[in-house]
C-alpha positions in Angstrom: 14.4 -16.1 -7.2 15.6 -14.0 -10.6 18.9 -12.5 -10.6 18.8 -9.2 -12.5 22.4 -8.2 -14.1 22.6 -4.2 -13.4 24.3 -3.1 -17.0 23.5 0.7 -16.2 20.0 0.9 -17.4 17.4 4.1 -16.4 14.7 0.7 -16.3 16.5 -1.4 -13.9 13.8 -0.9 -10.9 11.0 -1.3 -13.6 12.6 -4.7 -14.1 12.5 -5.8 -10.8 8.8 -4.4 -10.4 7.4 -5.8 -13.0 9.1 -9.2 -11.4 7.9 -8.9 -8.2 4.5 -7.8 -9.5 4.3 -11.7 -10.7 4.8 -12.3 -6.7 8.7 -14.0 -7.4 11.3 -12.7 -5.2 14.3 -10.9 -7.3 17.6 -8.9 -6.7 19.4 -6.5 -8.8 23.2 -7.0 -8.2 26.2 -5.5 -10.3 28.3 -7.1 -13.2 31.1 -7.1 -10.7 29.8 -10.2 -8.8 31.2 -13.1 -9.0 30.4 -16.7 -10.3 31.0 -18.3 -6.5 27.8 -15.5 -5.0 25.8 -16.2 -7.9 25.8 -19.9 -7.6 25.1 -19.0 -4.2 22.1 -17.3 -4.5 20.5 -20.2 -6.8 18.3 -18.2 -9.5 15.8 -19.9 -10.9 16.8 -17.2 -14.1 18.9 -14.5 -14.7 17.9 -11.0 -16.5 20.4 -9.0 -18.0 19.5 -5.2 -17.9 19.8 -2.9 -20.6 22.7 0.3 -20.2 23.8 3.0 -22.0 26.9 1.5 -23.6 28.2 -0.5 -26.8 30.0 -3.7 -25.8 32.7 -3.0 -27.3 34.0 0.2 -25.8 36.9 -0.3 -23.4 34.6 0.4 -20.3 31.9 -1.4 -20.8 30.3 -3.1 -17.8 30.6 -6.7 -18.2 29.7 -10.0 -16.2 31.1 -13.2 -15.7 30.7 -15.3 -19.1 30.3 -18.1 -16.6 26.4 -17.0 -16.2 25.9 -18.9 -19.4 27.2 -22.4 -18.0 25.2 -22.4 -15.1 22.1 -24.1 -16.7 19.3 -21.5 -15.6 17.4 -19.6 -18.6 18.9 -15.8 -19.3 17.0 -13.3 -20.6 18.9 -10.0 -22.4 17.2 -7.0 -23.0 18.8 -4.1 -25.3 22.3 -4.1 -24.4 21.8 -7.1 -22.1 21.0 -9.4 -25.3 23.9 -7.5 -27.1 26.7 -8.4 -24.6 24.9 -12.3 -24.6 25.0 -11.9 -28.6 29.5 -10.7 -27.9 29.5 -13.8 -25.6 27.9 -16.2 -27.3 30.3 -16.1 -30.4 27.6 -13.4 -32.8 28.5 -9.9 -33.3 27.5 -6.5 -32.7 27.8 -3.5 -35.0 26.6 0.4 -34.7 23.5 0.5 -36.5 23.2 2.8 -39.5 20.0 4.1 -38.3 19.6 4.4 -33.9 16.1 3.5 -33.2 14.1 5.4 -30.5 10.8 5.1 -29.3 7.7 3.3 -30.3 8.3 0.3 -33.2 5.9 -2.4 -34.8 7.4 -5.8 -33.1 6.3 -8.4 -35.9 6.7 -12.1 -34.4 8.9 -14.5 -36.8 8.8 -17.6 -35.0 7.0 -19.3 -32.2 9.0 -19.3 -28.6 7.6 -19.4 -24.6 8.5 -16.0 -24.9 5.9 -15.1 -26.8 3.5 -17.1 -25.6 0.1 -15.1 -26.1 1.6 -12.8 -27.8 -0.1 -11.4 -31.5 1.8 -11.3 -34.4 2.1 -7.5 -34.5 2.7 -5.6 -31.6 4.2 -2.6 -30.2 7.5 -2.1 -28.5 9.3 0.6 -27.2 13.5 0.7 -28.3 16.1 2.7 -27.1 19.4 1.5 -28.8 22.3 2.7 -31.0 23.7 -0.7 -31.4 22.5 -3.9 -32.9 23.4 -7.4 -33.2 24.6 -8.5 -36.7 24.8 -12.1 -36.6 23.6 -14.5 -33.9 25.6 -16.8 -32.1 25.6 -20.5 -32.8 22.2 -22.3 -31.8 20.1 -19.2 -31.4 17.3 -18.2 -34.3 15.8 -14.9 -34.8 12.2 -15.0 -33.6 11.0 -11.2 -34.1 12.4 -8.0 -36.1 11.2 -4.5 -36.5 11.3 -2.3 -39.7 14.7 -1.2 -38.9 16.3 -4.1 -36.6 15.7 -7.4 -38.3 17.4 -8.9 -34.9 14.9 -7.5 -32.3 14.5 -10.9 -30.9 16.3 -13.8 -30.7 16.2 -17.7 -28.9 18.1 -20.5 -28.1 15.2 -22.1 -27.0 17.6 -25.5 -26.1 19.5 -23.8 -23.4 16.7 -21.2 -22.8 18.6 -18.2 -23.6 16.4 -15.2 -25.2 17.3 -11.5 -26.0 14.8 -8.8 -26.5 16.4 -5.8 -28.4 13.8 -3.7 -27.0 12.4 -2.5 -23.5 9.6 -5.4 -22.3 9.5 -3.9 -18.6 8.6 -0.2 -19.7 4.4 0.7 -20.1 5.4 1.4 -23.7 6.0 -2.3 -25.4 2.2 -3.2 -25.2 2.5 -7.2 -23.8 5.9 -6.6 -22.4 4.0 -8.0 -19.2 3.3 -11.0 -20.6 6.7 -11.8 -22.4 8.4 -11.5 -18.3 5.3 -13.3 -17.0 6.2 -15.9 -19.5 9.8 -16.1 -18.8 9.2 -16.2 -15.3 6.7 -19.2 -15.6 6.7 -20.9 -18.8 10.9 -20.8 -19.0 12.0 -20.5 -15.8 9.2 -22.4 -13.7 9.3 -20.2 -11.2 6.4 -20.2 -8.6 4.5 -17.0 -7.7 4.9 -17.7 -3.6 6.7 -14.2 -2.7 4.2 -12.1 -0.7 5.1 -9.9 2.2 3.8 -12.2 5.0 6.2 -14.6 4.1 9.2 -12.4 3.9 8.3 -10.8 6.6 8.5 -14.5 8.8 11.4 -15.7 7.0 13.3 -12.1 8.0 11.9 -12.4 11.6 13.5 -15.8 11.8 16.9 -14.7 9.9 17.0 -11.5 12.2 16.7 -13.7 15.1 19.6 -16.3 14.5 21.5 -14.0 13.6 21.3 -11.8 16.7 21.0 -14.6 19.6 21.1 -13.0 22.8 23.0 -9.7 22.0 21.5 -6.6 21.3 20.9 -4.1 18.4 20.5 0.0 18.1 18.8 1.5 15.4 18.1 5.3 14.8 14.4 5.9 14.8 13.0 8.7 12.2 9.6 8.5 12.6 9.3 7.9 9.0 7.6 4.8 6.9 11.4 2.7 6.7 12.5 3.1 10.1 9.2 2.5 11.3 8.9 -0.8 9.8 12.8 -1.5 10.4 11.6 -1.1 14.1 8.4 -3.2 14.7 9.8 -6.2 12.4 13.3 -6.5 14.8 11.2 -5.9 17.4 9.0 -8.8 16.2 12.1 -10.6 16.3 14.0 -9.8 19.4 11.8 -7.6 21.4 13.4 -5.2 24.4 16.6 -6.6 22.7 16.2 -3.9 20.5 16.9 -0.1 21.7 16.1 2.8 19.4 17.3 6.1 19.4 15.4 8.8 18.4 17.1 12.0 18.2 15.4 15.9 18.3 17.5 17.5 15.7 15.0 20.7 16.1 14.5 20.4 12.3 10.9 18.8 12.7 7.6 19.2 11.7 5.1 20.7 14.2 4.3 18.2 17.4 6.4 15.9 15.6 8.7 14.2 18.3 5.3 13.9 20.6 3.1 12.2 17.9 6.2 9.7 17.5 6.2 9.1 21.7 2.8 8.4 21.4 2.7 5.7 18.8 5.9 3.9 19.6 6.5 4.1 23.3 3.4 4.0 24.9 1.1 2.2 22.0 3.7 -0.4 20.5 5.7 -0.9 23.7 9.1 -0.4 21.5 12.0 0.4 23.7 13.0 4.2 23.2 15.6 6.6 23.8 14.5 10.5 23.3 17.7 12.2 22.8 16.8 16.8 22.4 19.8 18.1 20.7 18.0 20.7 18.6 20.6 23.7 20.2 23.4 21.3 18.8 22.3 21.1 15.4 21.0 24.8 15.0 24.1 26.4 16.4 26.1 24.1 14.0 23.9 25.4 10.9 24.5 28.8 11.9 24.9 30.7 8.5 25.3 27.5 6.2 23.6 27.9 3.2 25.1 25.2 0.9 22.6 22.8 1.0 25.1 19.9 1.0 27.4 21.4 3.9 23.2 21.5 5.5 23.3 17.6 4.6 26.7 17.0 5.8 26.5 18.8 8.8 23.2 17.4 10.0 24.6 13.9 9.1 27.7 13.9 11.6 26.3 15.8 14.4 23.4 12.8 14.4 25.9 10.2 14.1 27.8 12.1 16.6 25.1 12.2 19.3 23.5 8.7 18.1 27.1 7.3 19.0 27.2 9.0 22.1 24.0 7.5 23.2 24.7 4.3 22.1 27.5 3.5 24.0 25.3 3.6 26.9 23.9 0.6 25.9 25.9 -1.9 26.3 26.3 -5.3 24.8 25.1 -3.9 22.1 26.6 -5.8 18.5 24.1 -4.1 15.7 23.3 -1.4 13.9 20.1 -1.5 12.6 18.9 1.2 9.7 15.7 1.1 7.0 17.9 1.5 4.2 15.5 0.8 0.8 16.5 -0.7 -2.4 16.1 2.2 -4.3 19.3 3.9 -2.0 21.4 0.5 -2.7 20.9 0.8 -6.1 21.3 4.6 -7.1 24.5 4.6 -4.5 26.1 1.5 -7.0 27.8 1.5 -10.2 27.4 -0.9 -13.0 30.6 0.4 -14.0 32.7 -0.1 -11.0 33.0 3.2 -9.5 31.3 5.6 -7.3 27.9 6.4 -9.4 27.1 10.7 -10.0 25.8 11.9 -6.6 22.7 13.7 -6.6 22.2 14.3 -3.4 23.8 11.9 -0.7 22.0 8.7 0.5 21.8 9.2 4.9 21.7 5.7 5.1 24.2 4.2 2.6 27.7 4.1 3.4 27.1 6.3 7.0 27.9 3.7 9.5 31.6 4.9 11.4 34.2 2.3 11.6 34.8 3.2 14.8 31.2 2.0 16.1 32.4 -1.5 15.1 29.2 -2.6 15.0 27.5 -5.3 12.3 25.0 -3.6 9.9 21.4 -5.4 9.9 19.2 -3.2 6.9 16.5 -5.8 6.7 14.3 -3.6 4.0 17.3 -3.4 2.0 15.8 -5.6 -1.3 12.4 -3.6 -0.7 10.7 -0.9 -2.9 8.8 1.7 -0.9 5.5 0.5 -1.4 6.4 -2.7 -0.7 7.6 -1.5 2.8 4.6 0.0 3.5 2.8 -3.3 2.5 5.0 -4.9 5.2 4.1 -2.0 7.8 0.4 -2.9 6.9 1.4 -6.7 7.4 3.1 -6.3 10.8 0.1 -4.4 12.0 1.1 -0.8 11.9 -1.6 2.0 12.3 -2.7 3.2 8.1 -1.1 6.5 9.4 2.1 5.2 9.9 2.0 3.1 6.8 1.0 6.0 4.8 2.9 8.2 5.7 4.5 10.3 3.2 8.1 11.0 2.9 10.4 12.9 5.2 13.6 14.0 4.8 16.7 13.3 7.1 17.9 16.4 7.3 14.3 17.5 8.2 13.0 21.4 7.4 16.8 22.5 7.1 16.4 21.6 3.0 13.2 23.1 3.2 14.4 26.5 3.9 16.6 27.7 1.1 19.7 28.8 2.7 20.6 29.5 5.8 18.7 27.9 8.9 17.3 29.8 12.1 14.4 29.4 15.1 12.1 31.7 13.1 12.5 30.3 9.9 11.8 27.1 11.3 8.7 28.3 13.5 7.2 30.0 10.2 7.6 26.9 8.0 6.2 24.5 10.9 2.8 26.6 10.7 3.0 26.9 6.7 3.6 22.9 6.5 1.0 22.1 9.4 -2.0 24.0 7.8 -0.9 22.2 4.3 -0.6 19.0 5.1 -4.2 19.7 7.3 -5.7 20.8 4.0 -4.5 18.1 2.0 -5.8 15.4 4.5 -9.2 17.0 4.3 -9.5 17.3 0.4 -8.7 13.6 0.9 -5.4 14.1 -1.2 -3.0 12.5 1.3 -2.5 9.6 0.5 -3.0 10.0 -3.5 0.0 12.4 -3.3 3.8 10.7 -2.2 4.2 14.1 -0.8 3.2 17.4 -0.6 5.2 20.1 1.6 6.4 23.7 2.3 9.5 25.2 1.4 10.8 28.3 2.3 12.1 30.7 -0.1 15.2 33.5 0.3 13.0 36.0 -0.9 10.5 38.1 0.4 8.0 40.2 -1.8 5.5 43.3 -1.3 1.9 43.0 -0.4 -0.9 44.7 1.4 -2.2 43.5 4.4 -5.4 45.4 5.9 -4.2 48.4 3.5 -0.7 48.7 5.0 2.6 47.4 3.0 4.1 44.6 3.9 7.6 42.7 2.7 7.7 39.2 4.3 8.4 35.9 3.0 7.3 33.7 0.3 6.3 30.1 0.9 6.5 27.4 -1.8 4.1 25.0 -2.1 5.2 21.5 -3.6 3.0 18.2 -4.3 3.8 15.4 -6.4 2.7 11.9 -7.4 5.1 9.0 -7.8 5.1 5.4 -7.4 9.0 5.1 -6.3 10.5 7.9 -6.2 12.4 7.3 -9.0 10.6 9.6 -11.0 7.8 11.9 -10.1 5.0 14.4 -11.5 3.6 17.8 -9.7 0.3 17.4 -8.6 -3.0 18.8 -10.5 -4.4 19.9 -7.5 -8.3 21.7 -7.4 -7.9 25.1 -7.8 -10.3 25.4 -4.8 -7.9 23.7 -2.7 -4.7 25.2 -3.6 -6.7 28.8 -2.7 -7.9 27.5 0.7 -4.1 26.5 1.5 -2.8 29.9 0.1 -5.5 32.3 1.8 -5.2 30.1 5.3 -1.0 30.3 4.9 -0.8 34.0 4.5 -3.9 34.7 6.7 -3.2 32.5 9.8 1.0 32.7 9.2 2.5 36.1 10.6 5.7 37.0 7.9 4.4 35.2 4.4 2.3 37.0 2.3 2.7 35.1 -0.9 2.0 31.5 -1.6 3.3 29.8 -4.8 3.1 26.2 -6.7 5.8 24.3 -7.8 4.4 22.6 -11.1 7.9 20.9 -11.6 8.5 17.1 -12.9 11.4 14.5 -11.9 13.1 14.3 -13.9 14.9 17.1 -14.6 13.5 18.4 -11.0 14.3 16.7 -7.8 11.2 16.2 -5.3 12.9 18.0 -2.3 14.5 21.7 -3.4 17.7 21.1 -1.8 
């Protein structure tokens, strides 16, 4: 296990990738835990992450000093190795010239770190600050044109620093410089794989449960999914989920879902239809975080209601990912900038009183799915792409109603039909319909017309983090337009969204 130091940095899930691509088990945790958890937790290594500020400013994030006395290896990178450098007894000074970007990495001495590694290679640096000296013990082992400290060892106590970025594509071995650390420094096995977590979770879920029983609001999508079958895998019937009709679905939606889980799986479900609920609620909202909001507590509103029909019930159970822990965390302390709010991450009422099992919680996306796959759920479950919680409400721009709703169903049901033919599902991490408050002038069978405009928007991604629109054939993106506005009564214009994340999000609203 490597314990990975969250100092703020854009490349904190890279880090955690690129060590769970070596098949060891990691977890990113905030400067703000303690010596006692950390001990607990046992790393076999600790990483400290790069971030966006100088050590010395009054804010700084910060982590125990203590990390340095517990006899693993520690590994800095950009400001990780500078706050190691401020601990350690060196200094740290604003560099006269910031470095940016791609830089010749020339190798001074030999270290396991750069095991394998050639003399001259390239790096990728994104720092303002550098270390001046280094602290007692430690010898500089590589330097660039402009940072003569770029790397730096105390090979007795197996500490290292890396001024620049060896998790991002950019820095040419950077794989091999974590492989190494992972292996030749901190011994570490490569024994993580999903079957395994998936039997020790079983086995924790289990104990922890006994004979009581646990709820957990069913989606349909990929996390809840595999939230479901793996406590069911545990506990069985001791598991009730609740899945509830919001009337923001897609097309056939809830029936597909009864299909698979009830009668297929055997999981024990509750249909809850509150569609008139949530519709009459969204009446006129157009704010698309009062949409969020809204949708939110009337679900936990109706999920409560249902679940106090079960009784004995102890746990809530949710397929909360680790990319929601970490973007809902601060390495400063504080509430991080909300971009849009997290369903899962902080929505459990006190009044429930009920304990919180999120069993995917340390898991990247496709490492859920991998799990799904594991656990023996259907490739269309597994691969299923993304769905909101608030459902086709942020897919129409503004304000919500039945006809909206009914036109968008029929734009995103002949899409996603498309795209599954082209064979582009599953090469895409999603690709839907949104409805725009607009409507435009066309001709249809040489009369006017002024009806709506659908967007189209398809992206690839490997997390979610960050994403690219889709180069899609021209071909296909003219099948989907001519079917939308030929087969859908009130669009006659189809567009493409050719937008990137950043500075985009993937969903509009």
């Amino acid at each position: 296990m490597i314990l990975i130091i969250d100092f703020g940095s854009q490349f904190n899930q890279l880090i955690a990738r690129r060590v769970r691509e070596n098949k060891v088990y990691c977890q990113i945790e905030p400067p703000t835990i303690t010596i006692s958890r950390i001990r607990a937790l046992a790393p076999e290594g600790i990483i400290l992450s790069g971030g966006p500020s100088g050590i010395y400013e009054k804010h700084s994030p910060k982590v125990t000093k203590a990390v340095f006395d517990l006899g693993v290896p520690v590994l800095g990178i950009c400001y990780g190795m500078q706050f190691m450098v401020g601990a350690l007894g060196g200094a740290v000074h604003a560099a006269t010239k910031r470095e940016y970007g791609f830089a010749e990495l020339a190798v001074k001495a030999q270290a396991k770190i750069f095991k394998g590694v050639g003399k001259k290679t390239t790096c990728w640096m994104s720092h303002g600050d550098s270390a001046e000296t280094v602290p007692p013990g430690f010898k500089i082992i590589g330097s660039t044109e402009n940072t003569k400290i770029a790397a730096i060892a105390d090979t007795r106590r197996k500490f290292y620093g890396l001024q620049f970025h060896p998790e991002v594509a950019h820095t040419a071995e950077g794989t091999t410089m974590i492989a190494n650390f992972l292996f030749d420094i901190c011994k570490c096995r490569p024994t993580w794989s999903m079957a395994a977590f998936a039997e020790e979770t079983i086995a924790e879920i289990r104990e922890r449960v006994g004979e009581k029983r646990v709820i957990l609001g069913l989606s349909g999508g990929v996390d809840s999914s595999v939230a479901a079958l793996l406590i069911h895998h545990a506990i069985g019937r001791q598991l009730t989920c609740i899945f509830v009709d919001n009337g923001l679905l897609r097309k056939d939606e809830a029936k597909k879902l009864k299909a698979v889980f009830a009668e297929k799986l055997q999981l024990n479900i509750r249909f809850v239809n509150a569609a008139g609920r949530f519709l009459k609620a969204l009446a006129g909202v157009a704010d698309p975080e009062k949409k969020r909001k809204i949708i939110g507590k009337i679900f936990m509103d109706v999920f409560e209601a249902e679940a106090k029909k079960i009784k004995g019930a102890d746990f809530l159970a949710q397929g909360t990912l680790y990319p929601d822990v970490i973007e809902s965390q601060s390495a400063f302390g504080g509430p991080t900038s909300i971009i849009k709010s997290h369903h899962n991450v902080g929505g459990l009422p006190a009044k429930m009183k009920l304990s919180l099992i999120e069993p995917l919680r340390f898991l990247f996306k496709d490492e859920v799915r991998l799990l799904g796959k594991t656990l023996g759920l259907d490739d269309d479950m597994v691969h299923r792409q993304p769905f909101p919680g608030p459902g086709l409400a942020i897919r129409i721009i503004g304000k919500v109603d039945r006809r909206q709703l009914t036109l968008l169903r029929e734009v995103d049901a002949i899409l996603l039909e498309e795209i599954r033919k082209a064979g582009y599902y599953r090469k895409l991490w999603q690709s839907f319909a949104v409805l725009l408050p607009l409507k435009s002038v066309g001709i249809m069978g040489d009369k006017r017309t002024y009806e709506n405009i659908a967007a189209i928007r398809a992206v690839t991604s490997v997390d979610a983090m960050t994403a690219d629109w889709a180069r899609l054939p021209h071909d296909l993106m003219g099948r989907i337009s001519n079917r939308i506005i030929n087969e859908v009564k009130g669009v006659n214009r189809v567009v493409y969204d050719i937008s990137s994340k950043p500075p985009s999000t993937i969903e509009w609203e």
